[in-house]
C-alpha positions as CSV (number, residue, x, y, z in Angstrom):
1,X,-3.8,0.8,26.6
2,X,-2.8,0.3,22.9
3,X,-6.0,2.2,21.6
4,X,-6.0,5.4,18.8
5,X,-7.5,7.5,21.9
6,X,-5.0,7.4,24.0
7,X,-2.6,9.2,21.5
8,X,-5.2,11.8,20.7
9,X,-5.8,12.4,24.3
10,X,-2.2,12.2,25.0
11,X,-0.7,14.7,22.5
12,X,-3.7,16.7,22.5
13,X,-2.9,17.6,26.2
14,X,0.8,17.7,25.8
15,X,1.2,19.8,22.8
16,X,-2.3,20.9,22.0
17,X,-0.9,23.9,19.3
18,X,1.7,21.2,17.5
19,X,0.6,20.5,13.9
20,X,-0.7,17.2,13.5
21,X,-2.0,17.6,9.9
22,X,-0.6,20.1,7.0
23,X,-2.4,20.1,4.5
24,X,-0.8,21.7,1.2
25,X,-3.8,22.7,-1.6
26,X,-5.8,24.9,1.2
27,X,-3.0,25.5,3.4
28,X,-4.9,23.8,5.7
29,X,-3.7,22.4,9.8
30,X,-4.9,20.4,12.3
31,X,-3.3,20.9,15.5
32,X,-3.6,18.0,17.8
33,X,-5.8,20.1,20.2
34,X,-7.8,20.4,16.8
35,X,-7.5,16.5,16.1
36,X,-9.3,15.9,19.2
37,X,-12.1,18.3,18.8
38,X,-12.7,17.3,15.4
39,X,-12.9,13.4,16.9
40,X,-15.4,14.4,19.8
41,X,-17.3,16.4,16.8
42,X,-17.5,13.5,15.3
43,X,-18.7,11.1,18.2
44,X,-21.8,13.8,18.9
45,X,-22.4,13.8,15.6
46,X,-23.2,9.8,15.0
47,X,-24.5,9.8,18.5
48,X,-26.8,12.0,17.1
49,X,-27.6,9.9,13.9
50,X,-28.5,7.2,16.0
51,X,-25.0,5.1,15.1
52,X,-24.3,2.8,17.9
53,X,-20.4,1.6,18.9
54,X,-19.3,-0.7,16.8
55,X,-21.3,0.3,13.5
56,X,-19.8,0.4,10.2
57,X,-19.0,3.9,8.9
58,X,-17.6,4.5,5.7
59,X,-16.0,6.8,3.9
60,X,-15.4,7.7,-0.4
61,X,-12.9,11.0,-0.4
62,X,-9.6,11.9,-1.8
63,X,-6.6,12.4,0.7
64,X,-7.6,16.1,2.2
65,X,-8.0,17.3,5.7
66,X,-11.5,15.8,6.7
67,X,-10.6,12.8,4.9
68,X,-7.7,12.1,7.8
69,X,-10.3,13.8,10.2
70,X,-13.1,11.3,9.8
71,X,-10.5,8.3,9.2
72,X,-9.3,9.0,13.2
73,X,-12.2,10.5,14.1
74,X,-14.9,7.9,13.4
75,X,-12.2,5.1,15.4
76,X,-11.8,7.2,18.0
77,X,-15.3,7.7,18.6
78,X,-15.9,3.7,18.9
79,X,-16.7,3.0,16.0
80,X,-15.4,1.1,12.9
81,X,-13.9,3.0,9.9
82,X,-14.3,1.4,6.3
83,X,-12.1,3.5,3.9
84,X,-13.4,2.8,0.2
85,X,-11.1,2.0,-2.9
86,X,-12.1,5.0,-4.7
87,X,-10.5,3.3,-8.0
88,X,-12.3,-0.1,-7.3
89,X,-15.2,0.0,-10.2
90,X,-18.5,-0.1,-9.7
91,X,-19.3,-3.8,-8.8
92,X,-16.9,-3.7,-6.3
93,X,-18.0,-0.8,-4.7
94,X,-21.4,-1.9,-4.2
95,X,-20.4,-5.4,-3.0
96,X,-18.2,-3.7,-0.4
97,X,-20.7,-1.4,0.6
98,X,-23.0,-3.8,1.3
99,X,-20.8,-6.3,3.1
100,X,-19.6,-4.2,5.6
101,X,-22.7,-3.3,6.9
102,X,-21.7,0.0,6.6
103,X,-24.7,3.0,8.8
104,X,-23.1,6.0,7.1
105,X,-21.0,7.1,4.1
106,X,-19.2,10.3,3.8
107,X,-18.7,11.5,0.2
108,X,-17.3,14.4,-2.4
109,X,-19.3,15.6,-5.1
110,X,-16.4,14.4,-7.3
111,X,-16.8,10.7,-6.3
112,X,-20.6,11.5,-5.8
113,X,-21.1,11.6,-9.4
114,X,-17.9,9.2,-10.4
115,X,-20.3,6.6,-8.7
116,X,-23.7,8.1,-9.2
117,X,-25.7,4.5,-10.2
118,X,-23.9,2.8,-7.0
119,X,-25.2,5.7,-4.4
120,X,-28.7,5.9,-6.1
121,X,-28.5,2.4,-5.5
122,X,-27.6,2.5,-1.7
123,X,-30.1,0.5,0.6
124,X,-32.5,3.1,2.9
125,X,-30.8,3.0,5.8
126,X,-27.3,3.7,5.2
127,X,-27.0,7.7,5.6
128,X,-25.3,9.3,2.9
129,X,-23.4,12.6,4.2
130,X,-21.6,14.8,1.7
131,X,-18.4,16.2,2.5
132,X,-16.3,18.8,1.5
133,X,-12.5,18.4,2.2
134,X,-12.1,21.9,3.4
135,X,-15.2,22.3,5.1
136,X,-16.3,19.2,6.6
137,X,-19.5,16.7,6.4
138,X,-22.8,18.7,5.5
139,X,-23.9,17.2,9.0
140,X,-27.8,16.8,9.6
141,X,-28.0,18.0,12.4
142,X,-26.2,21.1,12.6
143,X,-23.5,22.1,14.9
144,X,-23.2,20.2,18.0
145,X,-21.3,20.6,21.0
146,X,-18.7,17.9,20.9
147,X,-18.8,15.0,23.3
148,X,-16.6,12.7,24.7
149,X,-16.8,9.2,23.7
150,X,-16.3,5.8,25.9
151,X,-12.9,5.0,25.6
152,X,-12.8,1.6,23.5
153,X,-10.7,-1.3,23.9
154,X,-8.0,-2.5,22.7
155,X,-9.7,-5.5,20.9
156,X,-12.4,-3.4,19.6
157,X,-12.4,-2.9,16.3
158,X,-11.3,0.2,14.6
159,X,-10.9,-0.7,10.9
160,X,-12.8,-2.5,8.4
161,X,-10.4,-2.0,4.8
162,X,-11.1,-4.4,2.3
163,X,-8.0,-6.2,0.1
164,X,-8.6,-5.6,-4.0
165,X,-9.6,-8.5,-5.0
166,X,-8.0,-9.5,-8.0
167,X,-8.5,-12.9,-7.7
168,X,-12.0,-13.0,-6.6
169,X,-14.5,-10.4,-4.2
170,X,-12.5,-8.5,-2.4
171,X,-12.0,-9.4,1.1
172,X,-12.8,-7.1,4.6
173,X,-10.0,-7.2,7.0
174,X,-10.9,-6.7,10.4
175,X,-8.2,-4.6,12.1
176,X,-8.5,-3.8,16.3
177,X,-6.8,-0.6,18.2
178,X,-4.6,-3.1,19.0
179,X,-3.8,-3.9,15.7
180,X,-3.7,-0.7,14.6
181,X,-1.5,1.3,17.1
182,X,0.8,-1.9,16.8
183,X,1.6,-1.2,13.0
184,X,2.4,2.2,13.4
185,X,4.5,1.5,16.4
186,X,6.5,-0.8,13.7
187,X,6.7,1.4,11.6
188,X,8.0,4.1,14.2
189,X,10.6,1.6,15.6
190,X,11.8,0.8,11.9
191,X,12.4,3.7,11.0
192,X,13.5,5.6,14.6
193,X,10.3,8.1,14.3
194,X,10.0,10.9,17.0
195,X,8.2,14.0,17.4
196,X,10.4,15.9,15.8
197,X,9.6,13.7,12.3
198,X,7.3,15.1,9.8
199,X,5.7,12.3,7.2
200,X,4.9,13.1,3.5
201,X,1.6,11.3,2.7
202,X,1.3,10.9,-1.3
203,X,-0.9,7.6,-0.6
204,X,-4.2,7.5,-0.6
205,X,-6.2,7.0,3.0
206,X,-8.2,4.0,1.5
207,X,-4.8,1.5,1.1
208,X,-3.1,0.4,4.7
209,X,0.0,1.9,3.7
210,X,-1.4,5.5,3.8
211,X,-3.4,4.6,6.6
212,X,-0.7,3.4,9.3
213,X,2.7,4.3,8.2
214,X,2.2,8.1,7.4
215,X,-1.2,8.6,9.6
216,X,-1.0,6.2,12.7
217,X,2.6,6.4,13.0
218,X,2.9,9.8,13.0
219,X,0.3,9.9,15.5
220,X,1.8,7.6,17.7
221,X,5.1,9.1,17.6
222,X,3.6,12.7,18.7
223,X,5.1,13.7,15.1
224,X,3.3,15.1,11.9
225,X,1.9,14.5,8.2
226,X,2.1,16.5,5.4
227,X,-1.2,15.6,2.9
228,X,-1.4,16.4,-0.5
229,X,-4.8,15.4,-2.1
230,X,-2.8,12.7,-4.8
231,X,0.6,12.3,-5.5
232,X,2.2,14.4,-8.3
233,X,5.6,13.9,-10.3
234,X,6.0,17.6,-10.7
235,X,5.5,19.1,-7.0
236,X,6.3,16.2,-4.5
237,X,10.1,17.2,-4.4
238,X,8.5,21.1,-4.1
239,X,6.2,20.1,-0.9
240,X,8.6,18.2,0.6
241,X,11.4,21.1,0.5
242,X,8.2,23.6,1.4
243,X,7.0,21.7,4.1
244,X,10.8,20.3,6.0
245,X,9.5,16.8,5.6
246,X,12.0,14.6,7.3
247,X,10.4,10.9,5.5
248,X,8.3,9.9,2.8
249,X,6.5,6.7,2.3
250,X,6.3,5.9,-1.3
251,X,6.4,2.4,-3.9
252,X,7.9,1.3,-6.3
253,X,5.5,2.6,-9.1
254,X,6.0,6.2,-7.5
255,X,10.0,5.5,-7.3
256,X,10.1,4.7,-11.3
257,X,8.1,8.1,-12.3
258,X,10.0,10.2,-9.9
259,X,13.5,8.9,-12.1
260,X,11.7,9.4,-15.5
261,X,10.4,12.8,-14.4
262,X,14.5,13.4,-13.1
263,X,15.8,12.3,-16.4
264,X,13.6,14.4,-18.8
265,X,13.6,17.0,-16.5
266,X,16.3,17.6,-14.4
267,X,16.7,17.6,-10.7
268,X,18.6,20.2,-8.3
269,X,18.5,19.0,-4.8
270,X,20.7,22.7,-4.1
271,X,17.8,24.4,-6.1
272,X,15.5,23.6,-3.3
273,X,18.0,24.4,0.0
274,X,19.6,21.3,0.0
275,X,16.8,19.5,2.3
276,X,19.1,18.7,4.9
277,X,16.2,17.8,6.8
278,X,15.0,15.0,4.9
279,X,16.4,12.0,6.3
280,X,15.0,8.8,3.9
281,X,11.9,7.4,2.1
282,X,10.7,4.2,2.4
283,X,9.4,1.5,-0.2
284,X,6.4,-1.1,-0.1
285,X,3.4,-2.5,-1.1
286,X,5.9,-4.5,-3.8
287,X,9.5,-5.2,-4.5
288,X,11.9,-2.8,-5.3
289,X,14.1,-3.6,-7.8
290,X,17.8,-3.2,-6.7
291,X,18.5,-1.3,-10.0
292,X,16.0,1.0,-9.6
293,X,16.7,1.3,-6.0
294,X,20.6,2.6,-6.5
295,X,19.8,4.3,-9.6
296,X,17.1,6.5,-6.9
297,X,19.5,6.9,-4.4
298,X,22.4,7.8,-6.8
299,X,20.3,10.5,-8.1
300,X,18.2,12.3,-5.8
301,X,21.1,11.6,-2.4
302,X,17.8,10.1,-0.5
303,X,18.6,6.8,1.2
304,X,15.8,4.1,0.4
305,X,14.7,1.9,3.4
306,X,12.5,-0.9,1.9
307,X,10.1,-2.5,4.1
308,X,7.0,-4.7,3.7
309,X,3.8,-5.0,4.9
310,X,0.6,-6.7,4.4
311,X,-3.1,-5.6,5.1
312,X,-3.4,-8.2,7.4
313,X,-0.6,-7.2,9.5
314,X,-1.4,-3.4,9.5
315,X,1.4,-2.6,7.3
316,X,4.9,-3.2,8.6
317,X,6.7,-6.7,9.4
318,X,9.9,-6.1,7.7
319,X,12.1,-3.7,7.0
320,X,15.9,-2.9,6.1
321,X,18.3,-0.8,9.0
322,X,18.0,2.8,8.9
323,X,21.8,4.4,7.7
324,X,24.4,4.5,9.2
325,X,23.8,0.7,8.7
326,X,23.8,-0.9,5.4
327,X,20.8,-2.0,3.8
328,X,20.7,-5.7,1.7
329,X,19.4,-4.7,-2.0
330,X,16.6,-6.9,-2.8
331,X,15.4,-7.5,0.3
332,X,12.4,-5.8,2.4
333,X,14.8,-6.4,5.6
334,X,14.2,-8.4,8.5
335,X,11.2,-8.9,11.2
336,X,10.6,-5.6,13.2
337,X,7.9,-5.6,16.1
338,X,6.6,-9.3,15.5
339,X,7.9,-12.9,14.4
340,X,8.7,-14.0,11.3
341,X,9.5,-17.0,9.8
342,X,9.6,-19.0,6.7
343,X,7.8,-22.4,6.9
344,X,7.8,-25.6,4.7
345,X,3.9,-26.7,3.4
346,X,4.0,-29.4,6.7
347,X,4.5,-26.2,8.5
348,X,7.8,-26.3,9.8
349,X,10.7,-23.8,10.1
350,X,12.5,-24.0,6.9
351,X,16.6,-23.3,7.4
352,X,18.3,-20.3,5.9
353,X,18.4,-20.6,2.0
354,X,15.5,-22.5,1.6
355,X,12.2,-20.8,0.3
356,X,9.1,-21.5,1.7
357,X,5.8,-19.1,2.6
358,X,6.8,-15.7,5.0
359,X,4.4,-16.4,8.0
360,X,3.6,-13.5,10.5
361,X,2.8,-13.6,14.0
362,X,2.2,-10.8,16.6
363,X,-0.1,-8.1,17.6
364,X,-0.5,-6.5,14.6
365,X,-2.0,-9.6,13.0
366,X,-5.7,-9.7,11.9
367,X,-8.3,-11.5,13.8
368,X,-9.9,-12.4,10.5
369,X,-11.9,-11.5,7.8
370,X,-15.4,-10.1,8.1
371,X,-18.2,-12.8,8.0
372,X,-15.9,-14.8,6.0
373,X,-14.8,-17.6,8.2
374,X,-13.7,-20.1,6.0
375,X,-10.8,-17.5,4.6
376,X,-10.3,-16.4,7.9
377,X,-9.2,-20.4,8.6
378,X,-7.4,-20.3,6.0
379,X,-5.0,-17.9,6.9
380,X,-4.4,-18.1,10.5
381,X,-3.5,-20.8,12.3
382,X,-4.8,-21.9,16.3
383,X,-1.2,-20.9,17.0
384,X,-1.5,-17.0,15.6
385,X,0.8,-17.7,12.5
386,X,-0.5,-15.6,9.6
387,X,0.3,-17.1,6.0
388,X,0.9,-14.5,4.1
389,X,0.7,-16.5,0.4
390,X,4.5,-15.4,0.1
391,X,7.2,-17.3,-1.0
392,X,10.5,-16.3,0.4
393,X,13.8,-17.7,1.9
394,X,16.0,-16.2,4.7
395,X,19.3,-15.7,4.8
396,X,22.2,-16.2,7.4
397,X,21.6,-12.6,9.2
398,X,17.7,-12.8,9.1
399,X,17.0,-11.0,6.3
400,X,14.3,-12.2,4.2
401,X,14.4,-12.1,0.3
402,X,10.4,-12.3,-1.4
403,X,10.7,-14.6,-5.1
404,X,6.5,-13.8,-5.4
405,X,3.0,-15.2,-4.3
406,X,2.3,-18.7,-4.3
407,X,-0.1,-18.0,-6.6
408,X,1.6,-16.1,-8.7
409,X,4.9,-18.4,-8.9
410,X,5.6,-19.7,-12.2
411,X,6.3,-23.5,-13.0
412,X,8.1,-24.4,-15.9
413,X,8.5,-28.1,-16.3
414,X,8.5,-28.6,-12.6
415,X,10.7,-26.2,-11.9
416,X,9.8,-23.0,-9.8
417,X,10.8,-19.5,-11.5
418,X,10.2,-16.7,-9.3
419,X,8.3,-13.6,-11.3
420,X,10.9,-11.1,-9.9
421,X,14.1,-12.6,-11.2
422,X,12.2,-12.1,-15.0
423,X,11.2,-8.2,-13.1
424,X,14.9,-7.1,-12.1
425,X,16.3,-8.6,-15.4
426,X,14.3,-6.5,-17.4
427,X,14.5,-3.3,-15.4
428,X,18.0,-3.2,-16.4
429,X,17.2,-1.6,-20.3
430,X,17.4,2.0,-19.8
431,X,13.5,2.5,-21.5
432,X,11.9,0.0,-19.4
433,X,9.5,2.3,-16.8
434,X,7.4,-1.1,-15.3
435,X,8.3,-4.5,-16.0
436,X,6.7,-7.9,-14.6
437,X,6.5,-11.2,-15.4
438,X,3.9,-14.0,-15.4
439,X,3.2,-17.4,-16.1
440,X,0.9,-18.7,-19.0
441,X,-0.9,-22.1,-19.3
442,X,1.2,-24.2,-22.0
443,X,0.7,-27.9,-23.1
444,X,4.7,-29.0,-23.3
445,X,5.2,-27.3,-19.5
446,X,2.8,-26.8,-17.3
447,X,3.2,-22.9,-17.9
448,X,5.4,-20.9,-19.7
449,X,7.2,-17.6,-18.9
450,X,5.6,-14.2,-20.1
451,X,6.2,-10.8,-19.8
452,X,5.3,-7.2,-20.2
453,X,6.8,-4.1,-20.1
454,X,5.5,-0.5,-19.7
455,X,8.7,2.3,-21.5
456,X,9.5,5.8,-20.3
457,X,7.9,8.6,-22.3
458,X,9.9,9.2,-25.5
459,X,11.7,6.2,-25.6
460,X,11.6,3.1,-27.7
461,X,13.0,-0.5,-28.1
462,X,11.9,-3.9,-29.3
463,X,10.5,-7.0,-27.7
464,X,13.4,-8.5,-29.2
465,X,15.8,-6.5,-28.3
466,X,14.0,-7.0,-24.5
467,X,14.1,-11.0,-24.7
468,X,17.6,-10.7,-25.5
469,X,18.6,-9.2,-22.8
470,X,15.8,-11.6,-19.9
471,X,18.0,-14.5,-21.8
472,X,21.5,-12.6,-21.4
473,X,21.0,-12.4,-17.8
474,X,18.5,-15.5,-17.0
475,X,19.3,-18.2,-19.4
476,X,17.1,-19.2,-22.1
477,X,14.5,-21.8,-20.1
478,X,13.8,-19.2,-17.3
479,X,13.5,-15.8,-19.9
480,X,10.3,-14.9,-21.1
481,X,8.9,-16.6,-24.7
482,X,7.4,-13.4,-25.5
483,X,7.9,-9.8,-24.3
484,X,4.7,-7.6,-24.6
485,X,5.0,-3.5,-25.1
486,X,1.9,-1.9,-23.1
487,X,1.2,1.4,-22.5
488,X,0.5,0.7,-18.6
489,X,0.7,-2.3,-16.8
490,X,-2.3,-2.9,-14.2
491,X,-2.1,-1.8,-10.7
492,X,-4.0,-1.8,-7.6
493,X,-4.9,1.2,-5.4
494,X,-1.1,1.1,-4.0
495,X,0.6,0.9,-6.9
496,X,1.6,-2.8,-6.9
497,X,1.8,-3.9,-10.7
498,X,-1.6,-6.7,-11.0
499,X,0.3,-10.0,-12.2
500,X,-2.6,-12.2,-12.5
501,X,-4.3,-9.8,-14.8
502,X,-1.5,-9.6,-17.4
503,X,-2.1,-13.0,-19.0
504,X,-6.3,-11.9,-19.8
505,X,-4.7,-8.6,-21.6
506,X,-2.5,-10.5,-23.8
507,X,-4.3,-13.8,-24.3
508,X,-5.9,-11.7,-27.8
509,X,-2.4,-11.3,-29.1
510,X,-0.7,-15.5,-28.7
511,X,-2.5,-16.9,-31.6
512,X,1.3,-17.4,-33.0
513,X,2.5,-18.2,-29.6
514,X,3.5,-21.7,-30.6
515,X,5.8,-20.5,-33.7
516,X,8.0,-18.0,-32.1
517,X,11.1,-19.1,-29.9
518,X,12.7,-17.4,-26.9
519,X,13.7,-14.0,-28.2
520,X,13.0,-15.3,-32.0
521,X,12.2,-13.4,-34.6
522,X,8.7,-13.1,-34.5
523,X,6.7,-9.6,-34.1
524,X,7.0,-7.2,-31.7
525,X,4.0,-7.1,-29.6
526,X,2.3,-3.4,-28.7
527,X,-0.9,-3.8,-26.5
């Protein structure tokens, strides 16, 4: 039975004393045999609170050992486990709290005074518990023998993690065992995981990336996880050496800073052993930029494996071969552990070459989104075809290339310009640390092409001198009219780079947008 017990139970009787979790600030481990105590702890504990299968129990914590404890735990004990975006705001926050339905929430002091008018706000009976991540909840109760749980099935739910909402309130995707043990089984096929592996987790437990690619598929692979409590430039080549870590899961954000850090820096992979036990990272949660991918791999001798995965798929659906086979730059790969396909807006199979939306099918998939029916009919078809809002074609050997989201794709005069061909152009200046580009309202076209760049520490260059080169390698009616210099672009709790927020930040500075030509000779623009 596909459910997070039965790995618990299994390793937990098979290799009780293994490490599960390592934990690098406190030097902290969780053996397996530990795992499943800590899980059964649990269970008496919300048996004890009065929390009934099924309930809603959430949790606001930095990665850390009881943070991975509760987020297994709580599931294994039957009920449902809502991770909160600990970066989501204040209104967001409340609203999620108060969707889910959530009995209990398990909190820091950090985040207990980050969010202070939110939890003096919380309704009277949700049960606020706080929790230290060395120590453990601040229980009620007291100590209490642990307990056993009912097994659940493998259609009850186990996860409740809302999307970010960028466009609107976010959304709660409803994730079974099923779904769950499913998207860390991809990610273990994808990538050829096995006991022996050992996962570095830099992201955080509240995005599905952390969740099932470095906690469930470790888990279901009988392997480990290495934890830090956030990802950091100057130590994550340090723990990984320290620790043997054999993968990482990172994105593309993390990808750029580890290369700036290299460059100012220095990196000796000999310094720290050589790491002959590291054996790849992987890229998601957005594009990777092919120059940015061999420009990573040419410096730090780590092969990159980009893969994709969604929220409603549990993470992975695509990814590239692992070496010795040769991975296709630019793409997240091909299907791995369910269907994929690229269909036409009648809903038809589209043939290679020819874009259309990515659609998802398996047993990974969401069965919807909580008490949100309408969105949940929107995204799933009565045959079990997720849309995924993704334009992308296919090519001759399966592999699938992503131009953007639907939403997000720009049109120019009726033409269709895909954001990342203005992303990957740009990435190409050597001072360019995030790049994306967007579509603006505009009276002559429909929308026009915009974009905006975030530069490495230290270095400088113009907005001309960045328009040039978009209309060097794009032409001039698909490079942006204006290049905008920011300090940071926007990003979600993955790292993925916000598009849809870009045009609101520099709608203040296009009073002149009508004056100033493709890489004219207008101002440069700092925001």
């Amino acid at each position: 039975m596909s459910t997070i017990n039965r790995f618990v139970d299994r390793y937990a009787d098979a290799q009780p004393d293994k490490p599960f979790l390592l934990t690098p600030e406190n030097d902290g481990v969780m053996s397996y045999g530990r795992l499943r105590a800590h899980a059964r702890g649990i269970n008496a504990q919300l048996d004890a609170l009065g929390i009934a299968r099924d309930d809603k129990v959430a949790f606001l914590l930095p990665n850390g050992y009881w943070t991975c404890a509760l987020f297994i735990g709580v599931m294994y004990s039957g009920r449902v486990i809502v991770p909160l975006n600990a970066v989501s705001g204040d209104a967001a926050l409340s609203y999620v709290i108060e969707h889910s339905d959530c009995r209990v929430l398990f909190v820091d002091d950090v985040f207990a005074d980050k969010y202070r008018n939110v939890l003096d706000a919380l309704p009277d009976d949700v049960k606020r518990i706080r929790t230290s991540l060395d120590d453990g909840p601040d229980w009620p109760n007291g100590e209490l023998a642990p307990v056993a749980p009912a097994a659940p099935n493998e259609d009850d739910a186990a996860i409740l993690i809302y999307t970010s909402g960028t466009t609107g309130r976010p959304k709660g995707v409803l994730l079974t065992h099923r779904n769950a043990v499913t998207g860390g089984r991809n990610t273990m096929l994808a990538h050829q995981l096995g006991e022996t592996d050992r996962a570095l987790c830099v992201l955080p437990l509240y995005h599905i990336n952390g969740q099932m690619v470095t906690v469930v598929a470790p888990l279901v692979s009988g392997g480990s996880v290495v934890m830090p409590q956030r990802f950091s430039t100057s130590s994550f080549w340090a723990v990984v050496a320290r620790y043997a870590c054999t993968w990482f899961s990172v994105v593309p954000t993390i990808i750029a800073y580890l290369l700036e850090h290299a460059e100012r820096d220095g990196f000796e992979r000999d310094a720290m052993g050589g790491m002959p036990y590291l054996r790849f990272g992987r890229s998601a949660s957005a594009p990777l930029a092919p120059e940015m991918h061999r420009a990573f791999e040419d410096r730090f001798g780590v092969p990159i494996i980009e893969t994709m995965g969604l929220t409603e798929t549990a993470a992975q659906i695509l990814s590239n071969p692992m070496p010795p086979a040769k991975p296709k730059y630019g793409s997240p790969g091909v299907a791995v552990g369910n269907e994929a396909m690229i269909a036409d807006e009648q809903g038809n199979a589209c043939s290679p070459g020819v874009p259309g939306e990515l659609m998802i099918r398996g047993d990974n998939v969401t069965r919807g989104y909580y008490k949100n029916p309408e969105a949940t009919a929107d995204a799933l078809g009565p045959d079990g075809w997720l849309h995924t809002g993704d334009v992308a074609v296919q090519d001759e050997e399966g592999f699938f290339f992503i131009t953007g989201r639907i939403k997000e794709l720009i049109i120019k005069g009726g033409e269709n310009i895909a954001p990342r061909e203005i992303d990957e152009a740009l990435y190409e200046h050597p001072a360019v640390l995030e790049a994306a580009g967007f579509g603006l309202p505009d009276t002559l076209y429909g929308q026009e092409v915009m974009a905006c760049v975030a530069l490495k520490p230290g270095v400088s260059c113009s907005e001309r001198e960045l328009a040039e080169l978009a209309r060097e390698r794009l032409g001039a009616f698909k490079s942006p009219k204006r290049v905008f210099i920011m300090d940071e672009l926007p990003k979600g709790p993955s790292g993925k780079i916000q598009r849809l927020k870009l045009a609101d930040l520099v709608r203040g500075q296009l009073a002149i947008l009508r004056q100033d030509s493709v890489g004219g000779a207008g101002p440069d623009a700092r925001c």
